[in-house]
C-alpha positions in Angstrom: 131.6 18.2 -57.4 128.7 19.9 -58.6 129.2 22.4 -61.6 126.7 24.0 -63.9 128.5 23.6 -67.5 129.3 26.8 -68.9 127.1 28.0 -71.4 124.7 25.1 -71.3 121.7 24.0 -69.7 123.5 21.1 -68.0 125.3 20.1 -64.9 127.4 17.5 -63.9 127.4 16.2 -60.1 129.8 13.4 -58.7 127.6 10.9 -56.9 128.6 8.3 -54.4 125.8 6.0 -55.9 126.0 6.6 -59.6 129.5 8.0 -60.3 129.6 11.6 -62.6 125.9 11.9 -63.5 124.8 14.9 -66.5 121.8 16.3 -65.0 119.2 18.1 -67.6 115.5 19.1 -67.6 112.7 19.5 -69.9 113.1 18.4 -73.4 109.6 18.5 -74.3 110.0 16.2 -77.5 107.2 16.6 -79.7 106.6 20.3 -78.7 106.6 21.1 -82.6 103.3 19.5 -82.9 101.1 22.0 -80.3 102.8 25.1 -82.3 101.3 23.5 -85.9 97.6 23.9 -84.1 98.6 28.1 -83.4 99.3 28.0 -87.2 103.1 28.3 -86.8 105.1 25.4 -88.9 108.7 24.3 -87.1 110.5 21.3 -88.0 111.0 18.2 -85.7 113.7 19.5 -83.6 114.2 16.5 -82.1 117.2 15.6 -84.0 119.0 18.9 -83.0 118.4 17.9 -79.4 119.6 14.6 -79.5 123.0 16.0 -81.7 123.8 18.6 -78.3 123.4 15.8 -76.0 125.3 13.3 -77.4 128.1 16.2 -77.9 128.1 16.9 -74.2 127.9 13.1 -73.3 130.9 12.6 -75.7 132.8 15.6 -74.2 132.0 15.2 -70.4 131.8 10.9 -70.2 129.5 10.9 -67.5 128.6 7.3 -65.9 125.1 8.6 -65.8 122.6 10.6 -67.2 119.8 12.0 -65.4 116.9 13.6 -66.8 114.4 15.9 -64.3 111.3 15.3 -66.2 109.1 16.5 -69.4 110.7 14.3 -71.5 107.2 14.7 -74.0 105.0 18.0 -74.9 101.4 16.6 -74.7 99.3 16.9 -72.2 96.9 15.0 -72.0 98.1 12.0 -74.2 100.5 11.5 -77.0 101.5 12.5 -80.3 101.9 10.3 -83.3 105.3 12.8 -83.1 106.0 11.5 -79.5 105.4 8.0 -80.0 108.0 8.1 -83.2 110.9 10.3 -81.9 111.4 9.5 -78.4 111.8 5.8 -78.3 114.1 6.5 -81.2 115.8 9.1 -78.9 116.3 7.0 -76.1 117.6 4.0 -78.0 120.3 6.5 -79.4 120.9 7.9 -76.2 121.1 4.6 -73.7 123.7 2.9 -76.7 126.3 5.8 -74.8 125.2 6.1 -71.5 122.8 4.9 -68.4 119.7 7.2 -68.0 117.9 7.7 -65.3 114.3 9.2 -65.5 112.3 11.5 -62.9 109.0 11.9 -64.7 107.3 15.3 -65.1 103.9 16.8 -65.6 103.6 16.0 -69.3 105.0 12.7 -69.0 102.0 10.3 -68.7 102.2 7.5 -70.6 105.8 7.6 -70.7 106.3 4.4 -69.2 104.1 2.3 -71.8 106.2 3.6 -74.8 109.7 3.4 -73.3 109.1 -0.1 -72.1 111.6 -2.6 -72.9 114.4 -0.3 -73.9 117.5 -1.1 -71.7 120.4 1.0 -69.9 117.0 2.8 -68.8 115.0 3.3 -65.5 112.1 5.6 -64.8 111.7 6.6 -60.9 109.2 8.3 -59.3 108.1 11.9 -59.5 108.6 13.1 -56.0 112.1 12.5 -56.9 115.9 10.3 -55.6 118.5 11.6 -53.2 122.2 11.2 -53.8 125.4 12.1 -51.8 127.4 14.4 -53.3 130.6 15.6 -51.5 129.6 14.9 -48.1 126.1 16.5 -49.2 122.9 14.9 -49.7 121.4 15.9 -52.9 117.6 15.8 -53.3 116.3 15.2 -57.7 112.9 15.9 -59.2 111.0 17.8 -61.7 109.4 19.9 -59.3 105.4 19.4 -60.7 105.0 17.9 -57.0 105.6 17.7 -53.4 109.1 15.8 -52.8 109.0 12.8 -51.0 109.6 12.9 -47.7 113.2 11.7 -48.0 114.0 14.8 -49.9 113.0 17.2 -47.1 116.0 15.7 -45.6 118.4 16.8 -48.1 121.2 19.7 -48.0 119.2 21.1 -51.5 117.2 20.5 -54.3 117.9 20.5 -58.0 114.4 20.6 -60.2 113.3 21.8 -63.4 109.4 22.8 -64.2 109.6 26.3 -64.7 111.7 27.1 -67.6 113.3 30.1 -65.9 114.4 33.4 -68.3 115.1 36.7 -67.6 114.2 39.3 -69.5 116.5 42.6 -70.5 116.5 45.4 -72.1 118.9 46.9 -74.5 120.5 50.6 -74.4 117.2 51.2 -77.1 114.4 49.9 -75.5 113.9 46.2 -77.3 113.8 43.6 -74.7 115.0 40.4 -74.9 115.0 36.7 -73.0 117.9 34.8 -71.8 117.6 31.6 -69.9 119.6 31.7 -66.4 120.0 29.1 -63.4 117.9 30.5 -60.2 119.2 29.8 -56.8 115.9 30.4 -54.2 116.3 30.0 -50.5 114.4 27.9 -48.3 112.6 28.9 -44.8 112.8 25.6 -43.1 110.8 26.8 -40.1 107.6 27.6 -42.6 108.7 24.2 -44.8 108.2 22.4 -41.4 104.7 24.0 -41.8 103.4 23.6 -44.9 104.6 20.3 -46.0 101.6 17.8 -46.6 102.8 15.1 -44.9 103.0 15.9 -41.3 105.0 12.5 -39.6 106.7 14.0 -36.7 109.5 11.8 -38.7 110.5 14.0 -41.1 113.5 15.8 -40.7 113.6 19.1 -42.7 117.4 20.4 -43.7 116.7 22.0 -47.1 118.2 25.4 -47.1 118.0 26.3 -51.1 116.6 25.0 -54.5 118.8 25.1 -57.7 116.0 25.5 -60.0 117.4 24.7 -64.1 117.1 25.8 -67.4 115.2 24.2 -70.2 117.5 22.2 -72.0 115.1 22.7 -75.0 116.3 26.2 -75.7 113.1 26.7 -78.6 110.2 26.4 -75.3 108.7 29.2 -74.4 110.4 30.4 -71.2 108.8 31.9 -67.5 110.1 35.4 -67.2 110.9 35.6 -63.9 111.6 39.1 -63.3 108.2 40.0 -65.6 106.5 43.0 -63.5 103.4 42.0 -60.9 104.3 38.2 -62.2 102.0 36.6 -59.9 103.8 32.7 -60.3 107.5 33.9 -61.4 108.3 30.0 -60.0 106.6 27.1 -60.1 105.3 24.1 -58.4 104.1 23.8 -55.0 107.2 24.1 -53.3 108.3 27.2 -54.7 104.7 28.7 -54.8 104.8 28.1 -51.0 105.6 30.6 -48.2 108.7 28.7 -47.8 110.1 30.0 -51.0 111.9 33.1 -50.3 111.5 33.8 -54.2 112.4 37.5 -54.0 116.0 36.7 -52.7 116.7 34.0 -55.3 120.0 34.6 -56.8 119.8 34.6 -61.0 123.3 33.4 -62.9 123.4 33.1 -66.7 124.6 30.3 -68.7 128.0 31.7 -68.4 128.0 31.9 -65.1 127.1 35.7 -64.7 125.7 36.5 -61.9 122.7 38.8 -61.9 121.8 39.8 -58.3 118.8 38.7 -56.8 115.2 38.4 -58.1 113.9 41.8 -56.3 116.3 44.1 -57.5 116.5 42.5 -60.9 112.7 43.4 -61.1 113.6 46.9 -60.2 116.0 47.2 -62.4 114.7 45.6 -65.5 111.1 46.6 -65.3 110.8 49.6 -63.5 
């Protein structure tokens, strides 16, 4: 099994290794902090996001919970926010269920100020492989190259980008909506321009599930913006082995959009 929940940034994979696992990305705690220095005041929302998980965790009883990076905002450093909420967070969090941590670009330090909180283990960034359903499943944020074991894997599941569409209403006013992109994978050009070049690494990967924000108040990449020069990111998906035009956009509810070129066409033409 592996199922995008409707109508949430969320999805729930059954794993040989870890049982049901609840698969989110980029939480960015502490993001309230960076808006205060552009002069715009938001509440912690930290306690909002912590209330939605523990209602899907409650609903869905996954054995684990597995979290594809950007768990904090800063970057470089930490906030006095950070340091308060999120070990608070966690201790909530790992009282209900195991959690499982694939750091992210704006996670440095995060080790220092989780340590010694249990039910809790933080991997490494290039990302864990499970076996789903007779597939191998590859994890990661997406900020890096993924380790060589991953190039093995049926597909990838990664955050980073914050993917939204945008649309336009029958009177002009556009709006954003975040969505689930599906891009395809050239495994001839990945053999290419993959760093690590060991004759020993077999490359299977076909397509990337890239998620959603589970934040929903970030700022989101508009994917479908007009002459958008990085519409995905990380090195993987900014390589020629992304076939990024032909990725397939889906809604939270599961809508399916059609792929990136034509929704470009359609949207902002």
């Amino acid at each position: 099994m592996l199922m995008p929940l409707e109508n949430v940034p969320a999805l729930l994979m059954r794993s040989t290794e870890l049982g049901t696992c609840l698969v989110i990305a980029d939480i960015h705690i502490g993001f309230e902090e960076s808006l205060k220095q552009r002069g715009l005041i938001l509440p912690s929302q930290t306690d909002r996001l912590l209330n939605d998980l523990v209602k899907i965790i409650l609903r869905e009883q996954p054995d684990t919970l597995i979290i594809l990076g950007d768990i904090k905002h800063q970057v470089p450093g930490v906030s006095k926010a950070e340091l308060l909420e999120i070990p608070k967070f966690f201790k909530s969090l790992t009282s209900l269920v195991p959690i499982i941590i694939l750091p992210g670009n704006h996670d440095g330090g995060l080790r220092d100020f989780l340590a010694g909180i249990g039910n809790l283990q933080i991997y490494d960034s290039r990302g864990i492989t499970l076996s789903c359903q007779g597939l191998k499943i590859g994890l990661l944020h997406g900020h890096t190259w993924p380790a060589p074991e991953l190039m093995s894997a049926d597909m990838l599941i990664m955050g980073h980008t914050h993917p939204v569409i945008r649309l336009r209403d029958s009177l002009g006013y556009s709006y954003l909506e975040p969505v689930w992109v599906k891009v395809p994978l050239d495994v001839e050009k990945l053999l290419k321009v993959y760093p690590a070049k060991s004759k020993a690494i077999e490359v299977r990967l076909r397509h990337a599930i890239v998620m959603p924000a589970f934040n929903r108040f970030l700022s989101g990449n508009a994917i479908n913006k007009a002459n958008a020069e990085r519409p995905l990111l990380g090195p993987l998906l900014e390589s020629d082995a992304a076939l990024t035009l032909k990725s397939e956009v889906f809604l939270l509810d599961g809508t399916y959009l059609g792929q990136l070129d034509m929704l470009k066409e359609t949207f902002e033409g």
